[in-house]
C-alpha positions in Angstrom: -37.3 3.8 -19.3 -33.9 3.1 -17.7 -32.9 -0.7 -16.9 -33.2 0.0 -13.2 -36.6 1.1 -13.4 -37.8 -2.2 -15.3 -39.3 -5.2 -13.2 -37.4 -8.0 -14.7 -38.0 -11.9 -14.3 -37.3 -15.1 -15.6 -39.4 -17.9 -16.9 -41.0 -20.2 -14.3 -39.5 -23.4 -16.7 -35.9 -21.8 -15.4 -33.7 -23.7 -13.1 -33.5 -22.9 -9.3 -29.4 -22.6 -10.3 -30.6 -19.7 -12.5 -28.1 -20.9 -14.8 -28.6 -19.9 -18.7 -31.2 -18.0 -18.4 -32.8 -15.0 -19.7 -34.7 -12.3 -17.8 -38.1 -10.2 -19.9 -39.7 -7.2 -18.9 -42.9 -5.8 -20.2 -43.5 -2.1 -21.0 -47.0 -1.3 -23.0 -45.0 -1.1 -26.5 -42.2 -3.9 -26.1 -40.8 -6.8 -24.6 -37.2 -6.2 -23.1 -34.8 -9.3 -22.9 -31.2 -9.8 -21.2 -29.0 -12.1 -20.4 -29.3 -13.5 -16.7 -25.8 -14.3 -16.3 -24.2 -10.6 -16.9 -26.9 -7.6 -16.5 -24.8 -5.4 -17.0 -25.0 -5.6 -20.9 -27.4 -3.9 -22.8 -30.6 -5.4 -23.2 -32.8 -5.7 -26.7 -36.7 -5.4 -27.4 -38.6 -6.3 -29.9 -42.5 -6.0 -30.7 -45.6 -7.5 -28.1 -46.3 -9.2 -31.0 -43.3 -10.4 -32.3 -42.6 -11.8 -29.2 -45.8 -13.8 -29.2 -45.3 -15.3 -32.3 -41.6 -16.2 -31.0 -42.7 -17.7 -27.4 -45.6 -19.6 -29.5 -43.1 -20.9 -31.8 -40.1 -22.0 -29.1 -43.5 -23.9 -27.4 -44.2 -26.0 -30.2 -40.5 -27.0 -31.0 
């Protein structure tokens, strides 16, 4: 799936500047994450899992 075709957003705790930020998208097999600010570079996914362990754990900090 190319980046064009993924539906991209950003956390409802983010700013209105939309400053520092990243953007997720969801597939059925992986979270995709980027970098708000610039787009343009490539993106990273990791697990559905992996990422719920690592949203659960940035909560509780």
């Amino acid at each position: 799936m190319s980046t064009t075709e993924l539906a991209w957003f950003k956390s409802s705790f983010s700013g209105s500047q939309g400053d520092d930020c990243v953007e997720v998208a969801l597939t059925e097999q992986v979270v995709c994450v980027r970098d708000s600010k610039d787009v343009t570079r490539p993106h990273f996914t990791v697990g559905r899992e992996e990422w719920t362990r690592f949203v659960g754990f940035a909560a509780g900090a």
